[in-house]
C-alpha positions as CSV (number, residue, x, y, z in Angstrom):
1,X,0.0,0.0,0.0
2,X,1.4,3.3,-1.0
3,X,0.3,4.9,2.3
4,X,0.9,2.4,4.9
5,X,3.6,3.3,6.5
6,X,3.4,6.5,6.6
7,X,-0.3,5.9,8.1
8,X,1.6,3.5,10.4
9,X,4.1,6.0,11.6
10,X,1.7,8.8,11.9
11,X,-0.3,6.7,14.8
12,X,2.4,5.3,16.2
13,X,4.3,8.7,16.6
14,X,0.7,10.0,17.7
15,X,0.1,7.6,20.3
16,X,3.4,7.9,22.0
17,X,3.3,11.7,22.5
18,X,-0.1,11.4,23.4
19,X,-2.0,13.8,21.4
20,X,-5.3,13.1,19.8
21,X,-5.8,10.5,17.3
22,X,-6.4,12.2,13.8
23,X,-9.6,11.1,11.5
24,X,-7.3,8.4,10.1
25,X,-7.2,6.7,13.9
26,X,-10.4,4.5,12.7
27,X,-7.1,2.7,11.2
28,X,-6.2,-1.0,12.6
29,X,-3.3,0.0,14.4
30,X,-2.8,-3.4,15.4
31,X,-1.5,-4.7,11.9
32,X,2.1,-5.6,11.5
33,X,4.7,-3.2,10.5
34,X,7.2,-6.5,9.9
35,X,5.2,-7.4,6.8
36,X,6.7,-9.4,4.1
37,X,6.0,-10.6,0.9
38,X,5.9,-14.4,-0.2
39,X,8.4,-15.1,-2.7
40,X,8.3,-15.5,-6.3
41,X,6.6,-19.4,-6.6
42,X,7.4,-21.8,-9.7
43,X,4.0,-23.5,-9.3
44,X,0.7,-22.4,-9.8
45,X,-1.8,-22.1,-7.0
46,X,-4.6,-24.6,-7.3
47,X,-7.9,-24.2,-8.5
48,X,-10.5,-22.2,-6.1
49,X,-13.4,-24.8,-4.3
50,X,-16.2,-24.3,-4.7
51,X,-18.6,-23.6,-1.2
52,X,-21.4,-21.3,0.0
53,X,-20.9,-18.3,1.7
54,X,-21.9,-18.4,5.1
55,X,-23.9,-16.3,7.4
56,X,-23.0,-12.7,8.6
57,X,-22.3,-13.0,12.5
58,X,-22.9,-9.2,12.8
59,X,-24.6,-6.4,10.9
60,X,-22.0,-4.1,9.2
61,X,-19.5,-7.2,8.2
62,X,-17.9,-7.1,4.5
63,X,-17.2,-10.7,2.9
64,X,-14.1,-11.2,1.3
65,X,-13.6,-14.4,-0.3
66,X,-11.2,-17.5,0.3
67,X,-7.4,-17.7,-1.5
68,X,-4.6,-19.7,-2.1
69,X,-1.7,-18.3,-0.2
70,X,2.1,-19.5,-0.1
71,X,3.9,-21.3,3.0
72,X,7.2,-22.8,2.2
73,X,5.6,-26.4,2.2
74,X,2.9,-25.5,-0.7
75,X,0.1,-23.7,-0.9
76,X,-2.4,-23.5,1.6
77,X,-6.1,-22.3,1.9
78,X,-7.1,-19.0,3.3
79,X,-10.7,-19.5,4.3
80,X,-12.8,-17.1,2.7
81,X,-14.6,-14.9,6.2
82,X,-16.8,-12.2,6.8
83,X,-15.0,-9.1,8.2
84,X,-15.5,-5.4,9.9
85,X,-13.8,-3.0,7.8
86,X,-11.3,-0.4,9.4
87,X,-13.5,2.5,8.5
88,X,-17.0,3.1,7.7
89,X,-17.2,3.5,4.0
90,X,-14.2,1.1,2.9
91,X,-14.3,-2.1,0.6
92,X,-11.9,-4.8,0.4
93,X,-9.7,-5.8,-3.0
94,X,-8.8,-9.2,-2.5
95,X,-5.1,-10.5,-3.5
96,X,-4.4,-12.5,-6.2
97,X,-1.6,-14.2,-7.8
98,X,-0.3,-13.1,-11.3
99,X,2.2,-14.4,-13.4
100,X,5.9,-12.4,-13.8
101,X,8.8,-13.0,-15.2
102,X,8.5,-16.7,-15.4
103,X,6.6,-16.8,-12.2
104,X,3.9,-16.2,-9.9
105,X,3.9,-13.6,-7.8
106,X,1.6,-12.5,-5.1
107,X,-0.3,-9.1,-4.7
108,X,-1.9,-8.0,-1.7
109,X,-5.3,-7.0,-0.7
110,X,-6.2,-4.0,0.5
111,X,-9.4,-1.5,2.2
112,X,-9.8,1.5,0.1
113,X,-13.1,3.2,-1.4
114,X,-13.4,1.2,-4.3
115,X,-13.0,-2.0,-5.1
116,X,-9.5,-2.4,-7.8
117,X,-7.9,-4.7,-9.9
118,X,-7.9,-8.1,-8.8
119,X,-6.2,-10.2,-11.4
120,X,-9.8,-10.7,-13.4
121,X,-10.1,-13.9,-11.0
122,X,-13.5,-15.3,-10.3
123,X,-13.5,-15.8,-6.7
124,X,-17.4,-15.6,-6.0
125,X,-19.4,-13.9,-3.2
126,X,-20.0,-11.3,-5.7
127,X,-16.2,-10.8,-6.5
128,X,-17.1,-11.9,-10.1
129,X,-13.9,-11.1,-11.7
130,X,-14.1,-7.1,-12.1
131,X,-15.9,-5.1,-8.8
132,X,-17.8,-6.2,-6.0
133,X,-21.4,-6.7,-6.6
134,X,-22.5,-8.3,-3.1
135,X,-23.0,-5.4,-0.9
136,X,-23.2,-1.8,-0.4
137,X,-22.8,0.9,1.9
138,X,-25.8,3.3,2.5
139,X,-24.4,6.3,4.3
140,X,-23.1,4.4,7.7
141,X,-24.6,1.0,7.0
142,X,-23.4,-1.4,4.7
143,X,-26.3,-3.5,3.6
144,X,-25.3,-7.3,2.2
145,X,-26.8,-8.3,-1.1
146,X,-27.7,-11.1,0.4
147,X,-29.3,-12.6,-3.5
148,X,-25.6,-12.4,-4.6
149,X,-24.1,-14.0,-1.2
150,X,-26.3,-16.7,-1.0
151,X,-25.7,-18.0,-4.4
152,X,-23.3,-21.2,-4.2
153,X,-19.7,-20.3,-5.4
154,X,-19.3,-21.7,-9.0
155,X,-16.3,-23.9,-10.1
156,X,-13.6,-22.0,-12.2
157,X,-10.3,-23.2,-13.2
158,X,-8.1,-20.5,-13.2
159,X,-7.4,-19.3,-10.1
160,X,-4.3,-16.5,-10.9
161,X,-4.0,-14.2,-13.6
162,X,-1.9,-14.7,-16.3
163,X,0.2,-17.7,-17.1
164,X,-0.3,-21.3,-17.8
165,X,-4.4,-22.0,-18.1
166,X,-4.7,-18.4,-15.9
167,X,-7.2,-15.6,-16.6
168,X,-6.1,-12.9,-19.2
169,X,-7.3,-9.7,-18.0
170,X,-6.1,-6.1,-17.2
171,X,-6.7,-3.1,-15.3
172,X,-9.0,-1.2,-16.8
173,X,-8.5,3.1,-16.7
174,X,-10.8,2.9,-13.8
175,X,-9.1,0.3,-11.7
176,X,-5.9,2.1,-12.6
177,X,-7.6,5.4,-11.2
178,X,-8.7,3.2,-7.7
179,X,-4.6,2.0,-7.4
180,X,-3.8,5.5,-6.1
181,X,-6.7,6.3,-4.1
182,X,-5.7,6.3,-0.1
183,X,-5.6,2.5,1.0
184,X,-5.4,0.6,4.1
185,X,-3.7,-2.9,4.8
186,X,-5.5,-6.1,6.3
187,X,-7.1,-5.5,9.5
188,X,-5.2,-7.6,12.6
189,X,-8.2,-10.3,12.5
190,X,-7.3,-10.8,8.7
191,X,-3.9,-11.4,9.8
192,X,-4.3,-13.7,12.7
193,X,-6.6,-15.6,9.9
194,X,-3.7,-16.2,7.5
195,X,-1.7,-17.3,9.9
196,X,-4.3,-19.7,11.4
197,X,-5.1,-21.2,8.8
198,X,-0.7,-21.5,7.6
199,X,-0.9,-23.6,11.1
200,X,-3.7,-25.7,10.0
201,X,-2.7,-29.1,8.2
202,X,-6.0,-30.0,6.7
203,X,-5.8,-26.6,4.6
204,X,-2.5,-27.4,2.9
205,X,-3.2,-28.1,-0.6
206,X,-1.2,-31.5,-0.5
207,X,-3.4,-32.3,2.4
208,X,-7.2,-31.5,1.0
209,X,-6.4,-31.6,-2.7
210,X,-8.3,-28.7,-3.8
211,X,-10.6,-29.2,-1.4
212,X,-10.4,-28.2,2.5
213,X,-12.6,-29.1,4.8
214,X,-13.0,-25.2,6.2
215,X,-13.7,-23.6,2.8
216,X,-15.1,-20.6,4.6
217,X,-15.7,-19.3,8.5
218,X,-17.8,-17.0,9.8
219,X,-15.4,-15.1,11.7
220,X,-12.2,-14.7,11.0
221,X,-10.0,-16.5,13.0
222,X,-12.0,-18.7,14.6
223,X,-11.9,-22.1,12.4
224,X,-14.7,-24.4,14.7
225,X,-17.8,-21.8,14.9
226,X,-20.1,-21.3,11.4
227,X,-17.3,-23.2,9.5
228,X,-18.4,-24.2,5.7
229,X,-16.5,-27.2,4.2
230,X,-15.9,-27.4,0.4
231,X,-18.4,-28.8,-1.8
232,X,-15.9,-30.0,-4.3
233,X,-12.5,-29.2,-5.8
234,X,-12.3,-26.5,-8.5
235,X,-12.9,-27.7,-11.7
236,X,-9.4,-28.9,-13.2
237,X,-6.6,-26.7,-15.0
238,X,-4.8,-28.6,-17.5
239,X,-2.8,-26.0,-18.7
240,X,-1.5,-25.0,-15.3
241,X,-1.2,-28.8,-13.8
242,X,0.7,-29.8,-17.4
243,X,3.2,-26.4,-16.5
244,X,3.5,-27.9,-12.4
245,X,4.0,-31.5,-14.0
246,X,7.3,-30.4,-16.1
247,X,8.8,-27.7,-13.1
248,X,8.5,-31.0,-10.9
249,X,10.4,-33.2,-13.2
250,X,12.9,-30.2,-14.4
251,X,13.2,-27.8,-11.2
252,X,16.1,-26.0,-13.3
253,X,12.7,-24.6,-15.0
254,X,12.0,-22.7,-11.9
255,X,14.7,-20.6,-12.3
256,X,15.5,-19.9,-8.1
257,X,11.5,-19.4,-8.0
258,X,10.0,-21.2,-4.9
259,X,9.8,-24.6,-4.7
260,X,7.4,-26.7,-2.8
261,X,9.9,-27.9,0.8
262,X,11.1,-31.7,0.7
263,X,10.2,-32.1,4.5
264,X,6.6,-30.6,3.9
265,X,6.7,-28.7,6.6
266,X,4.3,-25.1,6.9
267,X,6.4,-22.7,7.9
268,X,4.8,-19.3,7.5
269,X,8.4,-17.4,6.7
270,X,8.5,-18.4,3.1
271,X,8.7,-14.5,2.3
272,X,11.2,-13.0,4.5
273,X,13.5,-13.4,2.3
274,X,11.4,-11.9,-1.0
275,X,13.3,-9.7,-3.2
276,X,12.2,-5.9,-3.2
277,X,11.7,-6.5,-6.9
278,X,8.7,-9.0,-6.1
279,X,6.5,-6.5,-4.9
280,X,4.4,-5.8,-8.4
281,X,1.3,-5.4,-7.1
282,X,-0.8,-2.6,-9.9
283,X,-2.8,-1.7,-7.2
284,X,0.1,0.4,-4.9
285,X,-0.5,-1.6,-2.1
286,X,2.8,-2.8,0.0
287,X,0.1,-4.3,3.1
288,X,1.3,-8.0,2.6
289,X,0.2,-10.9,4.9
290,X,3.1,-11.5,7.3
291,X,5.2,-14.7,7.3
292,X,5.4,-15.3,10.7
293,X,4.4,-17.3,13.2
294,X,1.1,-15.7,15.0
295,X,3.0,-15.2,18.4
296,X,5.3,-12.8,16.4
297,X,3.1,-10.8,14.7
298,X,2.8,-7.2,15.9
299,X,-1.3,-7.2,16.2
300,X,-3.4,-6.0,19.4
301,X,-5.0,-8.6,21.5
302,X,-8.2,-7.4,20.8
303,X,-10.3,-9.4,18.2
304,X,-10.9,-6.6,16.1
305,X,-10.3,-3.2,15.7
306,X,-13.9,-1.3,16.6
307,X,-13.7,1.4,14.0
308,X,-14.4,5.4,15.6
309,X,-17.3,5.6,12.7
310,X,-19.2,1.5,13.8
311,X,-20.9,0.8,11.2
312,X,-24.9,1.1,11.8
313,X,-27.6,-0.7,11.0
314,X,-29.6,0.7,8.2
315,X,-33.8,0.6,8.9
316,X,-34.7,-2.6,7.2
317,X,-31.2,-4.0,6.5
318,X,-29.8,-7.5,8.2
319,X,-30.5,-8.1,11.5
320,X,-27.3,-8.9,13.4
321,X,-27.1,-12.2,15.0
322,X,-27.5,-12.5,18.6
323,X,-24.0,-13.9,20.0
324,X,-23.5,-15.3,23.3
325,X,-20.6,-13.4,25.3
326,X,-19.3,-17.0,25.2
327,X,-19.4,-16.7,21.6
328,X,-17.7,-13.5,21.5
329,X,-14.6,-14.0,23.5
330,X,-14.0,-17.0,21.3
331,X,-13.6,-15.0,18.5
């Protein structure tokens, strides 16, 4: 993200001199300034699974759909999860993986007031390929298409853009416009969620072949309560698994790209040694899901950061579900 650290240093410099919080304070202060990037990978991510979306737990909640993400061993699934935005009046840009220079490389989601480029990649939940069509914010509520959420996620191949078998598509003038609009990283709940779900062995691709057994949650972070499994595995890229097949056989083909670890073993790190030069991402954003292990990561204890401006509940609009305080501090 173009802005996010200076944003970072701002609040941080703020909060130890004491003054008040500017109007940008609504910011996650909690997300990790040692944020790196995963390397470039020789293999392409797998196909996305195909699963409902589930539930909001609370009115004023934005979906943003399930990925592939790197970890050393392989990839791994990111549940998709429904989230509360920084600010009032933010959407989220989901990552995506695009192919560079011989490889793929990842690029980071972000919060910002319009919904950019994100590789042309179907990922469902009304990210279609091009905008976000399943909700909406009415001055301060954000009201869920729920017609678009409830529809089951469709199977599609090509989860990355560009490449072997991936999805040819580019930033249109518009999403070039959003790239350098103000943006904000992942919330500290989005990062504890990556790196629960880097910990979990049943969401490493070798594991659930295409198709994990927590395809989506309800909350982020918390992988037991309103957890969706997979209907199936995406539907199969022949392209992409042919290109996999031959790196495998041949890893001179990867050309110092990353490889998949002998020993199998996820340890969330694989980018802390990226290049600078990895960091492609059209959108501006530098926010990138750490690599660490959740007990290093620099985010508040706190669930979630409660933005200034809470999101309110629009006459007429969803009716947020009644959690037990049981529920709530297992978030």
């Amino acid at each position: 993200m173009r802005n996010s650290g200076f944003l970072a240093a701002l609040i941080l410099a703020t909060l130890v001199s004491g003054a008040p919080l500017p109007a940008l304070a609504a910011i996650d202060v909690g997300v990790s300034l040692n944020i790196s990037v995963p390397p470039p990978v020789a293999i392409a991510p797998p196909p996305l699974p195909v699963y409902v979306v589930p539930e909001p737990p609370m009115v004023g909640y934005i979906w943003t759909p399930g990925y592939w993400y790197w970890g050393g061993a392989g990839y791994f699934w990111v549940p998709g999860t429904w989230v509360q935005p920084p600010v009032v009046g933010v959407l989220w840009t989901p990552g995506y993986w695009g192919w560079s220079g011989g490889s793929f490389m990842w690029h980071a989601g972000y919060w910002g007031p319009h919904v950019g480029f994100y590789g042309g990649v179907n990922y469902g939940g009304g990210y279609n390929g091009a905008g976000f069509v399943g909700g909406r914010w009415n001055g301060g509520a954000y009201v869920v298409e729920r017609n678009v959420i409830n529809a089951p996620i469709v199977a599609v191949s090509a989860s990355f853009n560009g490449g072997p078998g991936g999805v040819v598509a580019s930033a249109t003038a518009e999403q070039m416009a959003f790239a350098h609009e103000n943006h904000m990283p992942p919330t500290s709940m989005q990062v504890q969620h990556i790196n629960s779900a880097g910990q979990n062995p049943q969401l490493a691709a070798s594991f659930n072949h295409g198709k994990p057994s927590i395809a989506a949650t309800a909350r982020a972070g918390d992988f037991t309560h309103g957890v969706i499994a997979a209907r199936e595995a995406g539907a199969r890229n022949v392209e992409a698994e042919q290109h996999n097949v031959a790196i495998k056989k041949n890893p001179a083909l990867a050309k110092g790209a990353a490889l998949p670890r002998a020993n199998g073993v996820h340890a969330n790190n694989a980018g802390q040694h990226a290049p600078q030069g990895a960091q492609h991402a059209p959108q501006g954003a530098e926010a990138r899901p750490p690599q660490q292990q959740p007990h290093h990561v620099n985010a508040p204890r706190d669930e979630e950061a409660r933005p200034e401006a809470r999101p309110a509940h629009e006459e007429g609009g969803d009716e947020p579900r009644r959690d037990s305080p049981e529920q709530d501090d297992r978030r």
